[in-house]
C-alpha positions as CSV (number, residue, x, y, z in Angstrom):
1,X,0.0,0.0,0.0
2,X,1.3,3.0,-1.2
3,X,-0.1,6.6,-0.2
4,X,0.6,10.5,-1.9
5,X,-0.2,13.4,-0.2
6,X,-0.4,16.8,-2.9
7,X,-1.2,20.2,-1.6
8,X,-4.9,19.7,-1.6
9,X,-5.5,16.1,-1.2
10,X,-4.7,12.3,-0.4
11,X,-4.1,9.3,-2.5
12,X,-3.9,5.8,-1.5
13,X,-3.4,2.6,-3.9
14,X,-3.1,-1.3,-3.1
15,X,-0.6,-2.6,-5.4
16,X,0.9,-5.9,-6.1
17,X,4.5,-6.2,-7.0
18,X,4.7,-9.2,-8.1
19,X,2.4,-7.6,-11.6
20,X,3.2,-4.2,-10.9
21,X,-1.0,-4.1,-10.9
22,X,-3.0,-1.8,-8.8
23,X,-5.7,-3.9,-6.8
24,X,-7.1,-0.8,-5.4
25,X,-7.4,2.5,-4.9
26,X,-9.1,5.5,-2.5
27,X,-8.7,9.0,-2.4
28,X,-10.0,12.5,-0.9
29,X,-9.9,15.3,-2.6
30,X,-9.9,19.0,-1.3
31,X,-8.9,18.2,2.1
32,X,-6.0,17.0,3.8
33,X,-6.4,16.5,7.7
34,X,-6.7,13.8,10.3
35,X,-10.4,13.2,9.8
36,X,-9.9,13.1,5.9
37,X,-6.9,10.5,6.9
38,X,-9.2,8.6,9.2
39,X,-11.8,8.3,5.8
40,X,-9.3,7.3,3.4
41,X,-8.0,4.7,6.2
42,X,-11.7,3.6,6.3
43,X,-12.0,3.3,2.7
44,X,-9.1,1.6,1.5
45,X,-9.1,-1.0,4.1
46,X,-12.6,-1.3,2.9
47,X,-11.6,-1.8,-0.5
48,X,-8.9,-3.9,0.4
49,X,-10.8,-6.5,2.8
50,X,-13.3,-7.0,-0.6
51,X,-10.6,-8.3,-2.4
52,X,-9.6,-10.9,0.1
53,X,-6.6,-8.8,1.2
54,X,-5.9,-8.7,5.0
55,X,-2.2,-8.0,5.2
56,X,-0.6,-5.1,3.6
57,X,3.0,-3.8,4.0
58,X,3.0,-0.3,3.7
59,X,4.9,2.6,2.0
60,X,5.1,5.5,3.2
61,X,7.0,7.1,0.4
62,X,9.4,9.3,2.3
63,X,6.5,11.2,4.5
64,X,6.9,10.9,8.0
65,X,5.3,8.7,10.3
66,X,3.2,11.7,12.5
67,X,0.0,13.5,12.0
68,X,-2.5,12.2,8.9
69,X,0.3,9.3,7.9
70,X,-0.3,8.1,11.2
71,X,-4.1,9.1,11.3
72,X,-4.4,7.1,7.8
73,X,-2.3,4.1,8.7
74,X,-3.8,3.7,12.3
75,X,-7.3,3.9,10.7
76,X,-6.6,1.0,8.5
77,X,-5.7,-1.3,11.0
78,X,-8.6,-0.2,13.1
79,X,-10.5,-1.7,10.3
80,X,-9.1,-5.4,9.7
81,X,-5.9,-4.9,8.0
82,X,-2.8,-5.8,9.9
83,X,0.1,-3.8,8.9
């Protein structure tokens, strides 16, 4: 699981390396705090646990691990995926 943060808004994406494929994806737009972390958390494990997936490794891409990183990644393992 790979996240981007821009100037306005949050990306997230499930990918698998083995194909280089993205499984999934979630985003927010506009907004870029902890409760718009907590959502995309939400949303990708959401995505994630319908396509079997309950493990993920993630990558944080750099960013560091305070504020909405740790919002978003605390929010997905509040909601079944262990990290």
């Amino acid at each position: 699981m790979a996240i981007f943060k821009s100037n306005t808004s949050m990306y997230t994406q499930v990918i698998n390396d083995e194909t280089s494929s993205t499984i999934c994806n979630a985003f927010v737009r506009n907004k870029k705090n902890i409760e718009a972390a907590k959502l995309l958390g939400a949303e990708i494990a959401k995505n994630a646990l319908s396509h079997s997936i309950k493990s993920l490794v993630f990558d944080r891409r750099g960013y560091k691990y305070h504020g909405v990183i740790k919002a978003f990644v605390d929010s997905v393992r509040e909601n079944g995926i262990t990290i």
